[in-house]
Each structure stands twice: as C-alpha cells, then as structure tokens.
Short mmCIF file of the C-alpha atoms (twelve columns), coordinates in Angstrom:
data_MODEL
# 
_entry.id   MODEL 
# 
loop_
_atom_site.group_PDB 
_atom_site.id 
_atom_site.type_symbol 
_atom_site.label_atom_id 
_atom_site.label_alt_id 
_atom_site.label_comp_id 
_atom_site.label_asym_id 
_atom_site.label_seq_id 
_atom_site.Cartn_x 
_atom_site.Cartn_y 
_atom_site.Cartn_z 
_atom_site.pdbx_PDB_model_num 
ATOM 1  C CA . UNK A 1  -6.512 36.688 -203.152 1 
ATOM 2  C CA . UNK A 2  -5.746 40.185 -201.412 1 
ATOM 3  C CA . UNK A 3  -3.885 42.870 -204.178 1 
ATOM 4  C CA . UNK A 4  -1.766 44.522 -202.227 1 
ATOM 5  C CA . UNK A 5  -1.628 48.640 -203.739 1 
ATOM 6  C CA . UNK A 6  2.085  49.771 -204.002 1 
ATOM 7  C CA . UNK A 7  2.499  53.541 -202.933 1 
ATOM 8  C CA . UNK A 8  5.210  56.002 -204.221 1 
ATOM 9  C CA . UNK A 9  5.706  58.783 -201.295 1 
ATOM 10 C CA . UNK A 10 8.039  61.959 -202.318 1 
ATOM 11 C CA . UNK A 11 9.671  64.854 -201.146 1 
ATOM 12 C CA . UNK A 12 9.654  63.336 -197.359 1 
ATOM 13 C CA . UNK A 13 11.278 65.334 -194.980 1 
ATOM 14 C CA . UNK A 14 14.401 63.893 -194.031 1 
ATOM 15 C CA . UNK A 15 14.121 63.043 -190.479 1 
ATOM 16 C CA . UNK A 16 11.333 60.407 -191.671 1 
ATOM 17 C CA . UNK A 17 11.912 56.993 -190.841 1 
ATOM 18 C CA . UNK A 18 9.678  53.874 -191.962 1 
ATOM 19 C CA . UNK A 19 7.623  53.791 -188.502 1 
ATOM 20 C CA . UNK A 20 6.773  57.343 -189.499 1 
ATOM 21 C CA . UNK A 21 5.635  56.858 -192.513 1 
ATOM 22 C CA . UNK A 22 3.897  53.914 -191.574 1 
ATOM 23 C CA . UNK A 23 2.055  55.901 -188.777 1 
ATOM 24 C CA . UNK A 24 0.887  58.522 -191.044 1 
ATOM 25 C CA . UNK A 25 -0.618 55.764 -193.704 1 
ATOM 26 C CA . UNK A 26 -2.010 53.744 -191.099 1 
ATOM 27 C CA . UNK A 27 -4.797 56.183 -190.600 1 
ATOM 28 C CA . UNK A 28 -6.193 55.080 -193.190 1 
ATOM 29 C CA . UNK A 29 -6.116 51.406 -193.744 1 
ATOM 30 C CA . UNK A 30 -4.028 48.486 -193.279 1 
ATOM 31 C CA . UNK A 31 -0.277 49.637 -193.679 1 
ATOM 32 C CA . UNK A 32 1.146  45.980 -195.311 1 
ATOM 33 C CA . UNK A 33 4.742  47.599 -195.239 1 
ATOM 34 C CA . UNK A 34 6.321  50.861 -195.290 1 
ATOM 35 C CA . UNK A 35 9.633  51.754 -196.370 1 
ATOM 36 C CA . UNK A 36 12.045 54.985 -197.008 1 
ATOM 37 C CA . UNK A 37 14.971 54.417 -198.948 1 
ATOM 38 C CA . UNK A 38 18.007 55.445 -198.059 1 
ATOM 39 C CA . UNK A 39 21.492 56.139 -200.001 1 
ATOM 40 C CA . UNK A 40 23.606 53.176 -199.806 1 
ATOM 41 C CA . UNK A 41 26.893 55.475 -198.566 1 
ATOM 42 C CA . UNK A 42 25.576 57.567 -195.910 1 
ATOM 43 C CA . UNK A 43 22.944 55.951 -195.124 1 
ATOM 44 C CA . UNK A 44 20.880 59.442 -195.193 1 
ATOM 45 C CA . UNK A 45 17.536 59.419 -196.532 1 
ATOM 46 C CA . UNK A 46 17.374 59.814 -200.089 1 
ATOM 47 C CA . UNK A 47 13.592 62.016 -199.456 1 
ATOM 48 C CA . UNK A 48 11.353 59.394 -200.772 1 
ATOM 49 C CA . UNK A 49 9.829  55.630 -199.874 1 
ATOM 50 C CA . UNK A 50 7.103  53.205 -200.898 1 
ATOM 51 C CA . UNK A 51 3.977  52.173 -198.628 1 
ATOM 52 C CA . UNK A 52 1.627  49.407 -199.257 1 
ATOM 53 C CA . UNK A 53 -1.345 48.767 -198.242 1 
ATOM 54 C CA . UNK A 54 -3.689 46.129 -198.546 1 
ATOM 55 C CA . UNK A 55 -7.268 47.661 -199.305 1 
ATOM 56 C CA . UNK A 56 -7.316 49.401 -202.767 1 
ATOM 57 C CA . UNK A 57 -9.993 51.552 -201.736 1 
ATOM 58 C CA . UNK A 58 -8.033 52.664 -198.553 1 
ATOM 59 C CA . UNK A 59 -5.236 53.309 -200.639 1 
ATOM 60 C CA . UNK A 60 -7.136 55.626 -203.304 1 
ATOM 61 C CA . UNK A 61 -8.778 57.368 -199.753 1 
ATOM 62 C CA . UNK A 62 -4.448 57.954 -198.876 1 
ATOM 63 C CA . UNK A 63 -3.813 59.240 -202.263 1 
ATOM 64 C CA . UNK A 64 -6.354 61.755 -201.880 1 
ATOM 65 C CA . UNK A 65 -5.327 63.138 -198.810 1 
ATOM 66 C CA . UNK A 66 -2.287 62.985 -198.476 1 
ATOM 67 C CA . UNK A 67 -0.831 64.089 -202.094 1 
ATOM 68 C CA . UNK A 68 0.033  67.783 -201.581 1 
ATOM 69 C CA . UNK A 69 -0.330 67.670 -197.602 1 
ATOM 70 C CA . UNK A 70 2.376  69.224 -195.438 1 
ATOM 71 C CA . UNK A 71 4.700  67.089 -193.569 1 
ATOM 72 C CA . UNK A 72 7.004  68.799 -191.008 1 
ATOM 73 C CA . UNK A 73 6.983  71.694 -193.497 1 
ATOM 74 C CA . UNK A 74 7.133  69.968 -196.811 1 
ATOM 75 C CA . UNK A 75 4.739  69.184 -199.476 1 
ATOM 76 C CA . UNK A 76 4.728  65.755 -199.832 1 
ATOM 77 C CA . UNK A 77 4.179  63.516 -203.310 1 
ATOM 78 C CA . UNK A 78 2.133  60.702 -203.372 1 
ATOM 79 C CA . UNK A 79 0.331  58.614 -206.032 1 
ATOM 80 C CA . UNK A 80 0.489  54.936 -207.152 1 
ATOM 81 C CA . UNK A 81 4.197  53.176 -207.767 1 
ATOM 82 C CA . UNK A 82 4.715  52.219 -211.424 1 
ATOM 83 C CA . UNK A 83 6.520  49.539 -211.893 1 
ATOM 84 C CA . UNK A 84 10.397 49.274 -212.090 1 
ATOM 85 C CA . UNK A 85 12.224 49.614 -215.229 1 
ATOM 86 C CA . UNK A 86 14.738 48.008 -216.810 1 
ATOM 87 C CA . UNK A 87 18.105 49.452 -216.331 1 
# 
C-alpha cells in the first residue's frame, strides 16, 4: 500500500501555476499531484496549494528545504497538510 504525504505550500507568488509547483517538488521525489488553488470569482490565485508526493521520506527531504526558501522573491510556507475541518 503506498501513503501518499499531503503537502500544504504558502505564500506562493502569484504567477505560480500547478506545473510550477510541481517542477519545483519534483526535485525531490515523485510529485503524485500538485495543485494551487485559486478564488472561485477571478480565478486569481489565492497564494497557496497542496503537493503530494508519494515517498514520505522524500517528502520530509521537501519540507526541509523548501520551508523558508525564496520563490521569485517570496518566502514560501511549507509543512505537512492537516486535515480539513468541519465547517
């Protein structure tokens, strides 16, 4: 049974698309999916997105670099999704 590891990534620039993101996880493991959300109305970025990847260990190795690293000029969020809550 693979665990896939769910992602949060915040404070993304907002010229980021999911192939970006995707690219810049990929470097270190298997990138399962990649995606940045984006507001319903404008369809603008809303600044952050969720990556998952399929090795936990790889995904640990992405939180490690990548939490705090610049991206096209902002410092970028990233550490392990919690699940969703109830509304």
């Amino acid at each position: 049974m693979i665990i896939i590891k769910k992602l949060f990534v915040g404070s993304l620039p907002w010229e980021v698309d999911d192939q970006k993101l995707g690219d810049l996880f990929s470097q270190f493991g298997s990138v399962t999916s990649a995606v940045v959300l984006k507001d319903r109305m404008t369809g603008r970025s809303r600044g952050f997105g969720f990556v998952e990847m399929a090795n936990d260990n790889e995904a640990m190795e992405a939180i490690e670099k990548l939490n705090g690293s610049d991206m096209d000029g902002r410092k970028i969020v990233v550490n392990e999704a919690r699940p969703r809550e109830d509304r």
